[in-house]
PDB file of N, CA, C, O and CB in Angstrom:
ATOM      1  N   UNK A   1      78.169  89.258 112.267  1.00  0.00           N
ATOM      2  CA  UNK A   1      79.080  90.294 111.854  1.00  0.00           C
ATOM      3  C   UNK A   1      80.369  90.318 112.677  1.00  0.00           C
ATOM      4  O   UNK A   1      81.411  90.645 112.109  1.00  0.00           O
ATOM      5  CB  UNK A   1      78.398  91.618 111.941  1.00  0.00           C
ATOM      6  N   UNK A   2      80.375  90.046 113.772  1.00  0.00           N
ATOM      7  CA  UNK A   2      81.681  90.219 114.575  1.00  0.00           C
ATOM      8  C   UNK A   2      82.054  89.171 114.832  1.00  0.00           C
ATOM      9  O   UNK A   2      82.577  89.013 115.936  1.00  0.00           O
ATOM     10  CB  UNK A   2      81.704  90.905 115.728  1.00  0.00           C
ATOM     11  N   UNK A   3      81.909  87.806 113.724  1.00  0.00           N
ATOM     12  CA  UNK A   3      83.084  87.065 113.472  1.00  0.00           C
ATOM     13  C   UNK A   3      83.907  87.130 111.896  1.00  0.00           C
ATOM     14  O   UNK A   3      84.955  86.605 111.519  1.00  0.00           O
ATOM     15  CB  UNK A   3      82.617  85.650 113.781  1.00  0.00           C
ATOM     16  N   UNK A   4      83.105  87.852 111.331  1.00  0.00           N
ATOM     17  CA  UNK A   4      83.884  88.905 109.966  1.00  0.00           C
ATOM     18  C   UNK A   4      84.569  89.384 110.434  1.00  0.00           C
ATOM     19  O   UNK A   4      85.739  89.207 110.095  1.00  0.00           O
ATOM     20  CB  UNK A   4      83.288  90.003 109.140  1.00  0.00           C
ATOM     21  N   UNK A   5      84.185  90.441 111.691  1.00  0.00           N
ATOM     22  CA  UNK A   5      85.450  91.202 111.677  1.00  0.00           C
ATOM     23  C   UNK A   5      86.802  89.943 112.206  1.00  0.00           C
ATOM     24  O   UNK A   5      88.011  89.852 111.991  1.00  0.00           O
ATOM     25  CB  UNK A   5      85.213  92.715 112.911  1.00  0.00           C
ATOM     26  N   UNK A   6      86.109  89.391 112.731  1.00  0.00           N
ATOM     27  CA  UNK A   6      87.692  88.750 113.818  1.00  0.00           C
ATOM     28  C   UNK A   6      88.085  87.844 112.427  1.00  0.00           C
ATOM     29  O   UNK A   6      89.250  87.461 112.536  1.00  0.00           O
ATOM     30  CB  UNK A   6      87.285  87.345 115.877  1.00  0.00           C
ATOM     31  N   UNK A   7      87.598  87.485 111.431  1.00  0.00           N
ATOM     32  CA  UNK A   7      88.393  86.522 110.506  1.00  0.00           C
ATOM     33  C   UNK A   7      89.046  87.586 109.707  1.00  0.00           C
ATOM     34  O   UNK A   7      90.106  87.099 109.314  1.00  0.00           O
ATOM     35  CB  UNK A   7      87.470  85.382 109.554  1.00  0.00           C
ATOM     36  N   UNK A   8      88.925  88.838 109.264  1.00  0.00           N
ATOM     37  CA  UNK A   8      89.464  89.719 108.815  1.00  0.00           C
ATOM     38  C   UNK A   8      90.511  90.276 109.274  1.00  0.00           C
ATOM     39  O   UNK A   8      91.458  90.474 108.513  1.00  0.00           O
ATOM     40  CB  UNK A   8      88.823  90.337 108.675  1.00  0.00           C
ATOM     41  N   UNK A   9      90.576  90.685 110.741  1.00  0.00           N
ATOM     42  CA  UNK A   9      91.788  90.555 111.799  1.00  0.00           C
ATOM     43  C   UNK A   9      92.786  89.356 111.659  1.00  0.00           C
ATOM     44  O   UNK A   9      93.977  89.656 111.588  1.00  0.00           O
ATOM     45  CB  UNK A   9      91.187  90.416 113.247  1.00  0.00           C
ATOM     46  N   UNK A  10      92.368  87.763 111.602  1.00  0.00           N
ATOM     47  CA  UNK A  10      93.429  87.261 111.570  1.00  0.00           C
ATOM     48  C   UNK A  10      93.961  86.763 110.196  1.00  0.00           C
ATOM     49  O   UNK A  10      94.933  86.010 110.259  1.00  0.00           O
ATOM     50  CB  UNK A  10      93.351  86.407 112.447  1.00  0.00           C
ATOM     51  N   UNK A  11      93.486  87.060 108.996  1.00  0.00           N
ATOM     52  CA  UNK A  11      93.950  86.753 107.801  1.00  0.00           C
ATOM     53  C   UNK A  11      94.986  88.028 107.307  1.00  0.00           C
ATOM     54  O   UNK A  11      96.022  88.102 106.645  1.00  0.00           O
ATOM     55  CB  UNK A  11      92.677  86.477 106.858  1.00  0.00           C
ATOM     56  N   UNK A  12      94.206  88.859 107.929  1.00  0.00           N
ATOM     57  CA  UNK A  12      95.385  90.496 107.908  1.00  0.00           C
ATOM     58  C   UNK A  12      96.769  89.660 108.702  1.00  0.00           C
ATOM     59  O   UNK A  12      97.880  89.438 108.221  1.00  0.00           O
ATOM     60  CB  UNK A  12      94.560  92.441 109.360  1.00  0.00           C
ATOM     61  N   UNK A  13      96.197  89.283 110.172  1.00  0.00           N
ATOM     62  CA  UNK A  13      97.548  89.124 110.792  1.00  0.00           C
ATOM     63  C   UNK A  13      98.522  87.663 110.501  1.00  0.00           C
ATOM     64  O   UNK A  13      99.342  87.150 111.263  1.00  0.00           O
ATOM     65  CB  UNK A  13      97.233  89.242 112.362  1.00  0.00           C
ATOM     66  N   UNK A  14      98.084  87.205 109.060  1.00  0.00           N
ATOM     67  CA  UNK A  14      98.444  86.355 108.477  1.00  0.00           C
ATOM     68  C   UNK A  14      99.845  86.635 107.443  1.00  0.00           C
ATOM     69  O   UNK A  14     100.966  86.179 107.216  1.00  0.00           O
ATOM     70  CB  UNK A  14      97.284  85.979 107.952  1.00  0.00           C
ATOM     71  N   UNK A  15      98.913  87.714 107.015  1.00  0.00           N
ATOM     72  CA  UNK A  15      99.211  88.455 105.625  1.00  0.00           C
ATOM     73  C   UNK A  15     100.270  89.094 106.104  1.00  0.00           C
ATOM     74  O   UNK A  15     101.313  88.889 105.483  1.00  0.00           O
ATOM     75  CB  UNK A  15      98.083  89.472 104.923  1.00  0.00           C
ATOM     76  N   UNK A  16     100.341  90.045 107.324  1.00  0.00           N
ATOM     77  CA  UNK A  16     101.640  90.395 107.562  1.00  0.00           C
ATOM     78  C   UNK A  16     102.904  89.882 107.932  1.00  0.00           C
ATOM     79  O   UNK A  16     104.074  90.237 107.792  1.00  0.00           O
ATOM     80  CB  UNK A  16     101.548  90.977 108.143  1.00  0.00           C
ATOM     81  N   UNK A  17     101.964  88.404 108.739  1.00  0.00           N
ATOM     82  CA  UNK A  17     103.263  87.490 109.026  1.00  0.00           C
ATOM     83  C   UNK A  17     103.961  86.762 108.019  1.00  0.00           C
ATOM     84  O   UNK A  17     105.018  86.172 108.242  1.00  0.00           O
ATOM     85  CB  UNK A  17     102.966  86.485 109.914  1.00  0.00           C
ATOM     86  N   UNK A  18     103.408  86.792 106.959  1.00  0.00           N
ATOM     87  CA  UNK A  18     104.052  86.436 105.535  1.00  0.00           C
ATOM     88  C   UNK A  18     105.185  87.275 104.897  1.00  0.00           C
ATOM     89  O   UNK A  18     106.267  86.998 104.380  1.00  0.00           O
ATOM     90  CB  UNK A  18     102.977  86.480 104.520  1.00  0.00           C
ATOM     91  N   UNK A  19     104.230  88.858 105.239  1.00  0.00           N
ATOM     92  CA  UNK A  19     104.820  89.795 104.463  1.00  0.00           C
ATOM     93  C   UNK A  19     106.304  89.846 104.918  1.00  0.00           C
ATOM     94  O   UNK A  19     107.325  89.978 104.243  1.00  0.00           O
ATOM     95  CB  UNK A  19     104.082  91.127 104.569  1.00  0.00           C
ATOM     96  N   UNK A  20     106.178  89.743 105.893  1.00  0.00           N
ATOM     97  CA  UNK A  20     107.614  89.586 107.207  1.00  0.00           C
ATOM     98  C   UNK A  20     108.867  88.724 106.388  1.00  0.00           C
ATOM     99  O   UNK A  20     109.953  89.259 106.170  1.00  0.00           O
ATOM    100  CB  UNK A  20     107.017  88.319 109.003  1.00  0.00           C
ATOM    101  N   UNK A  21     108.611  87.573 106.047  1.00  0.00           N
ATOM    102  CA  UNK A  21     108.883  86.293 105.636  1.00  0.00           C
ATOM    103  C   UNK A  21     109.741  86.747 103.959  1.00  0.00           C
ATOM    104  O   UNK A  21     110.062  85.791 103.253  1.00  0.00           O
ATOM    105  CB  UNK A  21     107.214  85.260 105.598  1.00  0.00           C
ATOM    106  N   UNK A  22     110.036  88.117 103.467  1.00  0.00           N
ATOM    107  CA  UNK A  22     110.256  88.404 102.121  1.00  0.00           C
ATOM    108  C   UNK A  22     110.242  87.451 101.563  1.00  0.00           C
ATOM    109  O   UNK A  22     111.308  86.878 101.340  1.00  0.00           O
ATOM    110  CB  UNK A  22     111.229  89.000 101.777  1.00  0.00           C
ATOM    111  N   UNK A  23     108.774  86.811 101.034  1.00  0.00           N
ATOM    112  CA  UNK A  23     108.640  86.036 100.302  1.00  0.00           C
ATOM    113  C   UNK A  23     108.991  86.443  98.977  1.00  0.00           C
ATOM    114  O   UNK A  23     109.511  87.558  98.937  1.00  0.00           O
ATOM    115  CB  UNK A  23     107.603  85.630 100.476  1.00  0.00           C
ATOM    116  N   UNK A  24     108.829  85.742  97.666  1.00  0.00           N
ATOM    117  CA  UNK A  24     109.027  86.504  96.318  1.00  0.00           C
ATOM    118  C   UNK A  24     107.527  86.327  96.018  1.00  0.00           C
ATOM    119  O   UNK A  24     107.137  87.173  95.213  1.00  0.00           O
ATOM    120  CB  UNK A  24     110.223  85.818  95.068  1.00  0.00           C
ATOM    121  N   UNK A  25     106.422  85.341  96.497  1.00  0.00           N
ATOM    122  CA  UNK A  25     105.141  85.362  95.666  1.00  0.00           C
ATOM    123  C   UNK A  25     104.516  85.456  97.140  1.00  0.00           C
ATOM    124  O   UNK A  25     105.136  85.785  98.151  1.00  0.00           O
ATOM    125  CB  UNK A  25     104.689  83.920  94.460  1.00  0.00           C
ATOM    126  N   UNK A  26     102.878  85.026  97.043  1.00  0.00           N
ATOM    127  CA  UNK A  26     102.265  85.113  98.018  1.00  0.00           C
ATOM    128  C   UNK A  26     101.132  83.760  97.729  1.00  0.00           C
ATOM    129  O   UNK A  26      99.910  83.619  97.794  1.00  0.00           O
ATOM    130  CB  UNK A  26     101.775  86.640  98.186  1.00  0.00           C
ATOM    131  N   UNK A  27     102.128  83.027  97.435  1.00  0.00           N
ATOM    132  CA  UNK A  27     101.644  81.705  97.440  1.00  0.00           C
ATOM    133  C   UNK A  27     101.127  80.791  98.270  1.00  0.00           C
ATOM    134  O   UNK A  27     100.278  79.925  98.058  1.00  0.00           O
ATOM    135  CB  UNK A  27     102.285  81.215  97.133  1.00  0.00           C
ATOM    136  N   UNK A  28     102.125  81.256  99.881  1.00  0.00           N
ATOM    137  CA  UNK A  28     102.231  80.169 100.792  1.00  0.00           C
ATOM    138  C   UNK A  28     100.582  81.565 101.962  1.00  0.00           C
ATOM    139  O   UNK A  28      99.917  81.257 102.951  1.00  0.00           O
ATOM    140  CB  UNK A  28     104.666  79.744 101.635  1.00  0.00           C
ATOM    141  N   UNK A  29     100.587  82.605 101.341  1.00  0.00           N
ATOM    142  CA  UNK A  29      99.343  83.417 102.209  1.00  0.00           C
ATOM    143  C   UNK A  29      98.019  82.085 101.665  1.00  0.00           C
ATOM    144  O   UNK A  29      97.320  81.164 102.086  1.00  0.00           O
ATOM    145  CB  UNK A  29      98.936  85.663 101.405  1.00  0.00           C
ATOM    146  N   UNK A  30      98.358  82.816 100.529  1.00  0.00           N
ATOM    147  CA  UNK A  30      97.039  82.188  99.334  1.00  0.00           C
ATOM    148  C   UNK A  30      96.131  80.562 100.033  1.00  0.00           C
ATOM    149  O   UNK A  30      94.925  80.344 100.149  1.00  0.00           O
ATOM    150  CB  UNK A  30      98.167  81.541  97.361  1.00  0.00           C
ATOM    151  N   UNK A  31      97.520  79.550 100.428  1.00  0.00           N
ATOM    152  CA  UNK A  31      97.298  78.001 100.814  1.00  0.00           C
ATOM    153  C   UNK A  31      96.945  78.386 102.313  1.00  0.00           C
ATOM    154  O   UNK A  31      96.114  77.569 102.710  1.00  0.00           O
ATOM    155  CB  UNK A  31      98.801  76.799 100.591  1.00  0.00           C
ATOM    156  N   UNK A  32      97.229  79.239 103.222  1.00  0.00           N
ATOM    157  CA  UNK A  32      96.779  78.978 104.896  1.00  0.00           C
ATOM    158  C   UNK A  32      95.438  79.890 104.626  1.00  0.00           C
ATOM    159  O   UNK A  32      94.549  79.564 105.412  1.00  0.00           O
ATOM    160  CB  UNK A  32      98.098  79.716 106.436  1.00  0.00           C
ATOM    161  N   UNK A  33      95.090  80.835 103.823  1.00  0.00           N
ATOM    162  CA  UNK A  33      93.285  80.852 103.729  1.00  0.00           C
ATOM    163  C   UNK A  33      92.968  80.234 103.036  1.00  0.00           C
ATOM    164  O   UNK A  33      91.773  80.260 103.330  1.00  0.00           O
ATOM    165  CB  UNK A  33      92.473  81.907 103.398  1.00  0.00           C
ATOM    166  N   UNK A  34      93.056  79.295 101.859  1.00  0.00           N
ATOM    167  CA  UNK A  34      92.484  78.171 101.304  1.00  0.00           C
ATOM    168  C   UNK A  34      92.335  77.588 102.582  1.00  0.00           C
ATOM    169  O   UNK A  34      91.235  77.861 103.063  1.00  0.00           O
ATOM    170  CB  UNK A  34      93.267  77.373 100.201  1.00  0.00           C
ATOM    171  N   UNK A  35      93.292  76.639 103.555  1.00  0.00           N
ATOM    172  CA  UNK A  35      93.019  76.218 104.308  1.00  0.00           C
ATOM    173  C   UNK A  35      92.009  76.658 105.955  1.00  0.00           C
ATOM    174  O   UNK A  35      91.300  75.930 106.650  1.00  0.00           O
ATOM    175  CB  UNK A  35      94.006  75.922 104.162  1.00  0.00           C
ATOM    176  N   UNK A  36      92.232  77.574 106.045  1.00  0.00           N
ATOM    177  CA  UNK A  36      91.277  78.571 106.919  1.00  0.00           C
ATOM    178  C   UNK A  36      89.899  78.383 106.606  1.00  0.00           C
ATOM    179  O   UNK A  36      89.059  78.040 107.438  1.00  0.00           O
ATOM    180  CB  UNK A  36      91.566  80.115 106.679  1.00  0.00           C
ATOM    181  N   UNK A  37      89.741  78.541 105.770  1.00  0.00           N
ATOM    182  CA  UNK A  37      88.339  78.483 104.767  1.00  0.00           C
ATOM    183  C   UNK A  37      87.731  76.951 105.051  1.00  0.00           C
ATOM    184  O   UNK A  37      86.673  76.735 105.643  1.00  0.00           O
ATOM    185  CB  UNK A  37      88.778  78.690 102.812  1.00  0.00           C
ATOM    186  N   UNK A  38      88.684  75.870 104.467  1.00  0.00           N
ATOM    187  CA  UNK A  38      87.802  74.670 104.950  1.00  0.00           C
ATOM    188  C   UNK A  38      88.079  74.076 105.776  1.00  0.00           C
ATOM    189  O   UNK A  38      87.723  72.898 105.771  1.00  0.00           O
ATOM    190  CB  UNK A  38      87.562  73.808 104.279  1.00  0.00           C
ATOM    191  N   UNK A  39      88.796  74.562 106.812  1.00  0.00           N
ATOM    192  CA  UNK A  39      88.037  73.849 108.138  1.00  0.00           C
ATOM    193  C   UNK A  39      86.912  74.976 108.928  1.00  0.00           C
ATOM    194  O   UNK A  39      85.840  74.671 109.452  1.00  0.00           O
ATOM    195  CB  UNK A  39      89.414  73.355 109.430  1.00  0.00           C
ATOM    196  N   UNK A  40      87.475  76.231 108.835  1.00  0.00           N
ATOM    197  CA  UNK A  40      85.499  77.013 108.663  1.00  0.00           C
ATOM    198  C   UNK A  40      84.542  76.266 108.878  1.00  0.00           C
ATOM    199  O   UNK A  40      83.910  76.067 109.915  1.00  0.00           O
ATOM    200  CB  UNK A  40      84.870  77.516 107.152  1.00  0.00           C
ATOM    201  N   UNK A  41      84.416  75.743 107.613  1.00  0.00           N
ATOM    202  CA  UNK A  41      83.069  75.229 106.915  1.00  0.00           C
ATOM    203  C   UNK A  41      82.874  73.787 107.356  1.00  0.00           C
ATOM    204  O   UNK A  41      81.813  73.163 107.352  1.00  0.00           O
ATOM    205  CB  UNK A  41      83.128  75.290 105.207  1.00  0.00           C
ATOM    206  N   UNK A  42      84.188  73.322 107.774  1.00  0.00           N
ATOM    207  CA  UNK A  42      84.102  71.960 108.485  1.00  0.00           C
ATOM    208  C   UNK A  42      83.907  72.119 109.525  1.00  0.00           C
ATOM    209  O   UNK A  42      83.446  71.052 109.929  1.00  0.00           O
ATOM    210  CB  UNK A  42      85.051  71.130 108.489  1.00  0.00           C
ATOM    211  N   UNK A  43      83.961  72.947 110.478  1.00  0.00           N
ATOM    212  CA  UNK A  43      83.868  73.588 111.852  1.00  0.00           C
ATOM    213  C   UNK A  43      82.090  73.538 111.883  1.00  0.00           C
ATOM    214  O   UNK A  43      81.364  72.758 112.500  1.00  0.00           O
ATOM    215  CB  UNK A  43      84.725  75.402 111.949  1.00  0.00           C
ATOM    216  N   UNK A  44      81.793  74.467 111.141  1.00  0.00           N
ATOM    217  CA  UNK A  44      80.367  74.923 110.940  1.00  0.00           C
ATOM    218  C   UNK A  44      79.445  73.781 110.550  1.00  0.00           C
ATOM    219  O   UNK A  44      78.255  73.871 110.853  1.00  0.00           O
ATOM    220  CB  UNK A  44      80.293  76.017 109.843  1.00  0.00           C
ATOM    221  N   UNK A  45      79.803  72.935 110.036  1.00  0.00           N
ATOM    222  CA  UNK A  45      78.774  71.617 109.699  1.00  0.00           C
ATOM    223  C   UNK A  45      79.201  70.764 111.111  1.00  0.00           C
ATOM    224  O   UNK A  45      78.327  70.434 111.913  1.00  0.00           O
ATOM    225  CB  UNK A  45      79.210  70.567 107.904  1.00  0.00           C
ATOM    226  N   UNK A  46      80.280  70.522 111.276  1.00  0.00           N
ATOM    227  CA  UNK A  46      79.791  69.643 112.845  1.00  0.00           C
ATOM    228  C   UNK A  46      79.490  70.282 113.932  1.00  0.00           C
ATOM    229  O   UNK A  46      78.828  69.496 114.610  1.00  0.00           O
ATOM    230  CB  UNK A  46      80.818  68.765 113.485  1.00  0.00           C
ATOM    231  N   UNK A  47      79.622  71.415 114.557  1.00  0.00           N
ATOM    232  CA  UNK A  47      78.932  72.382 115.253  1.00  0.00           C
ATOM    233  C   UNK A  47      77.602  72.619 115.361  1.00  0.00           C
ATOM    234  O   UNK A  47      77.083  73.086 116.375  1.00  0.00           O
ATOM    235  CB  UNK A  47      79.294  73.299 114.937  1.00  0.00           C
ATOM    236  N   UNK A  48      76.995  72.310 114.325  1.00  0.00           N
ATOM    237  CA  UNK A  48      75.586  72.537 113.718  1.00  0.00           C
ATOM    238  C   UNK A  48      74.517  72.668 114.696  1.00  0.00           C
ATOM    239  O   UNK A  48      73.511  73.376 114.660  1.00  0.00           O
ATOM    240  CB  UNK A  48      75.187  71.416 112.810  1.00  0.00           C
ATOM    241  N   UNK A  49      74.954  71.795 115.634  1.00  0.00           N
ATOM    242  CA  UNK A  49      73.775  71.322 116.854  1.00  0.00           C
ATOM    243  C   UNK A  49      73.874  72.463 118.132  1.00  0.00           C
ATOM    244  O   UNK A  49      72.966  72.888 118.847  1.00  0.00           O
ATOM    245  CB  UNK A  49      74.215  69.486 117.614  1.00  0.00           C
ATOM    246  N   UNK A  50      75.181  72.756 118.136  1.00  0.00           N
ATOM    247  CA  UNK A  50      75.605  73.849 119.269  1.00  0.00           C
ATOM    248  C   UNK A  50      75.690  74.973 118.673  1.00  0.00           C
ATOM    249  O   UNK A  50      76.064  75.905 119.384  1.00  0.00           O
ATOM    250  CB  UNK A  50      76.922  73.659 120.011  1.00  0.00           C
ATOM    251  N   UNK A  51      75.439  75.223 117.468  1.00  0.00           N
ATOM    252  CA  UNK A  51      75.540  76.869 116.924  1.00  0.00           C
ATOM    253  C   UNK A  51      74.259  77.101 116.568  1.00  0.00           C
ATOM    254  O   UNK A  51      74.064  78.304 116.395  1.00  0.00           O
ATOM    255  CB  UNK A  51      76.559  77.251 115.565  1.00  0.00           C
ATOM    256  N   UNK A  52      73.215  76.360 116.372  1.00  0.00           N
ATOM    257  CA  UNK A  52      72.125  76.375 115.713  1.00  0.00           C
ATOM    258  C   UNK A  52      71.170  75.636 116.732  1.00  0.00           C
ATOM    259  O   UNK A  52      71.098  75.563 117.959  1.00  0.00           O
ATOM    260  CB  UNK A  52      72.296  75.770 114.310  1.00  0.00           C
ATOM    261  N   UNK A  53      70.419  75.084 115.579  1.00  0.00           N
ATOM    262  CA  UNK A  53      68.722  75.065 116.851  1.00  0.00           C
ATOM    263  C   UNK A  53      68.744  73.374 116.304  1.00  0.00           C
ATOM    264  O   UNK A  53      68.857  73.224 115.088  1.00  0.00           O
ATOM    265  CB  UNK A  53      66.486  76.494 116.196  1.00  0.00           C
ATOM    266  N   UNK A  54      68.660  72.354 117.009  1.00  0.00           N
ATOM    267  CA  UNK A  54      68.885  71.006 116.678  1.00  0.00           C
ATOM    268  C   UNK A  54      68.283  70.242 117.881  1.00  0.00           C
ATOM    269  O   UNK A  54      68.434  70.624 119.042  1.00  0.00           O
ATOM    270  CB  UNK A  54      70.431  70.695 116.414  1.00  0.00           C
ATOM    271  N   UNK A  55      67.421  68.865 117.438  1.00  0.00           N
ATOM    272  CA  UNK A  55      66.762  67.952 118.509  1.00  0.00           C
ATOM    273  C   UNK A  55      67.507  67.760 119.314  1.00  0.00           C
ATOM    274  O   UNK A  55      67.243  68.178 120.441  1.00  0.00           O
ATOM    275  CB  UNK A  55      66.294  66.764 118.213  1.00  0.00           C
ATOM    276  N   UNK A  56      69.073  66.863 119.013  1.00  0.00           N
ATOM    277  CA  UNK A  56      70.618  66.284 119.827  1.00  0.00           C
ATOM    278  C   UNK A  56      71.350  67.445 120.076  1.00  0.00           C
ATOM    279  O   UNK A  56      71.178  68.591 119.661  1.00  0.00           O
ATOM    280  CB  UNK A  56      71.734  65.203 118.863  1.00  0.00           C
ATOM    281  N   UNK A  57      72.307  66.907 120.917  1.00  0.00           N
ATOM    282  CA  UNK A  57      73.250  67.692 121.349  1.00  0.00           C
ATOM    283  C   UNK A  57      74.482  67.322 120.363  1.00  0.00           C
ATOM    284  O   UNK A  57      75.035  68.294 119.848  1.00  0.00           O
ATOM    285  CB  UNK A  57      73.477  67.485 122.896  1.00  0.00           C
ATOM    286  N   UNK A  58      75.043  65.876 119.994  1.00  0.00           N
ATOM    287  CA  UNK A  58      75.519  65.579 118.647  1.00  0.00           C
ATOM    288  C   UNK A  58      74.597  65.301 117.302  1.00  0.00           C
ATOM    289  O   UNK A  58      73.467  64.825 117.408  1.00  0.00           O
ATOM    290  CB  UNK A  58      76.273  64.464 118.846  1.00  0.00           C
ATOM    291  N   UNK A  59      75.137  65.615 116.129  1.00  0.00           N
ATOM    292  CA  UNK A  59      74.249  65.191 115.429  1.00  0.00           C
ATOM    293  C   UNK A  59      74.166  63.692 114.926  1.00  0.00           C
ATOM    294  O   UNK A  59      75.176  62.994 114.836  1.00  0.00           O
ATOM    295  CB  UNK A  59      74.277  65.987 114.547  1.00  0.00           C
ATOM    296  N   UNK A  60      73.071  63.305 114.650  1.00  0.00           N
ATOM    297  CA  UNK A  60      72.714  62.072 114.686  1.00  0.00           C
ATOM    298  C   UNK A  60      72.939  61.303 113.116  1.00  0.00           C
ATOM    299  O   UNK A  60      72.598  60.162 112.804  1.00  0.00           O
ATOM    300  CB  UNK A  60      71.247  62.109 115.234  1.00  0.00           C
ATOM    301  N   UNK A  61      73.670  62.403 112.216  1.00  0.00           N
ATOM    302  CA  UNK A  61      73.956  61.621 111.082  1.00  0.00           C
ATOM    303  C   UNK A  61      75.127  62.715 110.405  1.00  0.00           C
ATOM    304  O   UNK A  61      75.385  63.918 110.369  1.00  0.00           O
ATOM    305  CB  UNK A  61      72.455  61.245 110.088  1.00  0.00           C
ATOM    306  N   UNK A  62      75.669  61.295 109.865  1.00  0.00           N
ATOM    307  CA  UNK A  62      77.154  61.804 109.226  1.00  0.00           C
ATOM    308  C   UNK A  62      77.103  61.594 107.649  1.00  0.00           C
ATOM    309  O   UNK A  62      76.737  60.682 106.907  1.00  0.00           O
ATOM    310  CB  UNK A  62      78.571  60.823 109.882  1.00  0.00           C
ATOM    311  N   UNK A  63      77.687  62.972 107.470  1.00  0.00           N
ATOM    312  CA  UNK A  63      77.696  63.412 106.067  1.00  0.00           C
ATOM    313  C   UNK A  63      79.083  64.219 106.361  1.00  0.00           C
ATOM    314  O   UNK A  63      79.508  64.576 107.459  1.00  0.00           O
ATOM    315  CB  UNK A  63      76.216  64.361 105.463  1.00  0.00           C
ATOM    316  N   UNK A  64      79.842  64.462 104.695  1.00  0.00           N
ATOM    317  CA  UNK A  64      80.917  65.098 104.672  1.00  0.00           C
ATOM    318  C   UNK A  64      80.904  66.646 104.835  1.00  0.00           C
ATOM    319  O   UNK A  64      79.681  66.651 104.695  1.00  0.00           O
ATOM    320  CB  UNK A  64      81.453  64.724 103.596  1.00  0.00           C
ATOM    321  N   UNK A  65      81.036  67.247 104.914  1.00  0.00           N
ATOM    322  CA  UNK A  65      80.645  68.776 105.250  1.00  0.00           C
ATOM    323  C   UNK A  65      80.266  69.257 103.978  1.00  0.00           C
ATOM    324  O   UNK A  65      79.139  69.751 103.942  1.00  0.00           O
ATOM    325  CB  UNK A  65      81.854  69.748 105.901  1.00  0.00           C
ATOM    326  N   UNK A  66      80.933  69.244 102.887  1.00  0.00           N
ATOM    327  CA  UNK A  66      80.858  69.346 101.739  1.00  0.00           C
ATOM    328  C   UNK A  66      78.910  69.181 101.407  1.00  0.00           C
ATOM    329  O   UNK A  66      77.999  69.947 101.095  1.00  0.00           O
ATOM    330  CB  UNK A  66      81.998  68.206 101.143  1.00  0.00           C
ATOM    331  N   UNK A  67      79.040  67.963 101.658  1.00  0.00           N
ATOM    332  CA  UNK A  67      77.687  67.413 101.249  1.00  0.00           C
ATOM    333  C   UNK A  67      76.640  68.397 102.025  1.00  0.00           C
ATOM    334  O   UNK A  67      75.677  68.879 101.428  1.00  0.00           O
ATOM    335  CB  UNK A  67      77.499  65.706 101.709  1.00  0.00           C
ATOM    336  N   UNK A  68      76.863  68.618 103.191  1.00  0.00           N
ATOM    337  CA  UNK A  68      75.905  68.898 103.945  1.00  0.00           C
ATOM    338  C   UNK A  68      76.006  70.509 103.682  1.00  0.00           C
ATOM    339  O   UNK A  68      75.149  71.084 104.353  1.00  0.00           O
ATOM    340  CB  UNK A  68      76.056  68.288 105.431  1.00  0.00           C
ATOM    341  N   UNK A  69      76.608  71.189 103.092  1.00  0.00           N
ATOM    342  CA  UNK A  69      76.591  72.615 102.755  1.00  0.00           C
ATOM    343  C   UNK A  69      75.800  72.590 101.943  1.00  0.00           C
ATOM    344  O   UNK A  69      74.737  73.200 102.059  1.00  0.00           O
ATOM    345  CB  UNK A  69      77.689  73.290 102.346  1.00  0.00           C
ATOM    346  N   UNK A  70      76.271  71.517 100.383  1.00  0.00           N
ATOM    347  CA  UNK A  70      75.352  71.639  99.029  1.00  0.00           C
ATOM    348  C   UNK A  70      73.609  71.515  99.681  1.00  0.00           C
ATOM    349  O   UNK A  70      72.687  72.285  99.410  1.00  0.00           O
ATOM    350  CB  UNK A  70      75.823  70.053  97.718  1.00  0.00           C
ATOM    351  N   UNK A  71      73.570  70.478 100.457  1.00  0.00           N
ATOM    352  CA  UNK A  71      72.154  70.107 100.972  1.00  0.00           C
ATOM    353  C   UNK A  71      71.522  71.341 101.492  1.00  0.00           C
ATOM    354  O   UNK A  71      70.321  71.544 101.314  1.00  0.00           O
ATOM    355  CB  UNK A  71      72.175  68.988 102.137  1.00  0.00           C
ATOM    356  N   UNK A  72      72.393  72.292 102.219  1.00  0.00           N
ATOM    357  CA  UNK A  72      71.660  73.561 102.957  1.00  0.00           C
ATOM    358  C   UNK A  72      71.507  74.184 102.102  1.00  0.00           C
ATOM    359  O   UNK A  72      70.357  74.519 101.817  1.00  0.00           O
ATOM    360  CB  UNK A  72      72.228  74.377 103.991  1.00  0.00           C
ATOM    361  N   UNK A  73      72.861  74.707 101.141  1.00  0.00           N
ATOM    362  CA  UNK A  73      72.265  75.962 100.644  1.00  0.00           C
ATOM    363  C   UNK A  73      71.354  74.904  99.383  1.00  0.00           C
ATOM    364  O   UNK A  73      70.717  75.745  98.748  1.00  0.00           O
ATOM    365  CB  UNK A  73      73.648  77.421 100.010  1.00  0.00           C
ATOM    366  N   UNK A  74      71.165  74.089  99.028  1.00  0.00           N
ATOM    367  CA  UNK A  74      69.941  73.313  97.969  1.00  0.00           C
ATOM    368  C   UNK A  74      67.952  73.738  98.534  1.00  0.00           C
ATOM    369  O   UNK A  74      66.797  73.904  98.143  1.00  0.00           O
ATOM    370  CB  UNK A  74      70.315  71.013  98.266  1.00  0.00           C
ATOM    371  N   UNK A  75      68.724  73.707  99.504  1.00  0.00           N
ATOM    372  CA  UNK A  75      66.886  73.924  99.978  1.00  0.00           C
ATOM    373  C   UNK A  75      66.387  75.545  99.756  1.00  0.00           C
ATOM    374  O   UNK A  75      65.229  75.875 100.012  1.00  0.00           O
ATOM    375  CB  UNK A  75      66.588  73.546 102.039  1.00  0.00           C
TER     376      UNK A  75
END
């Protein structure tokens, strides 16, 4: 829960630094949390071993993050 809050904190402090920016759309917010989002999830699949419970200290096989999400949430 209290890394919700802190990603909520900095997409707010995203959003305002945009708002700043008198953009006419909110196009260029929209693309830095698209991007926020997948390295997240790219963060979170190679981390795996140090955030979670794992034999290695690196993990011992490479998959695209992508893949290895479908594989988790599949089981």
């Amino acid at each position: 829960m209290p890394s919700g809050i802190s990603w909520g904190f900095g997409l707010r402090f995203l959003q305002v630094g945009f708002s700043h920016l008198n953009a006419k759309s909110n196009v260029g917010f929209k693309v830095w949390t698209l991007i926020f989002l997948l390295i997240m999830l790219q963060m979170t699949a190679a981390l795996r071993p140090i955030l979670g419970t794992a034999p290695t200290l690196l993990p011992t096989e490479k998959k695209f993050f992508l893949s290895h999400w479908a594989d988790f949430l599949g089981k």
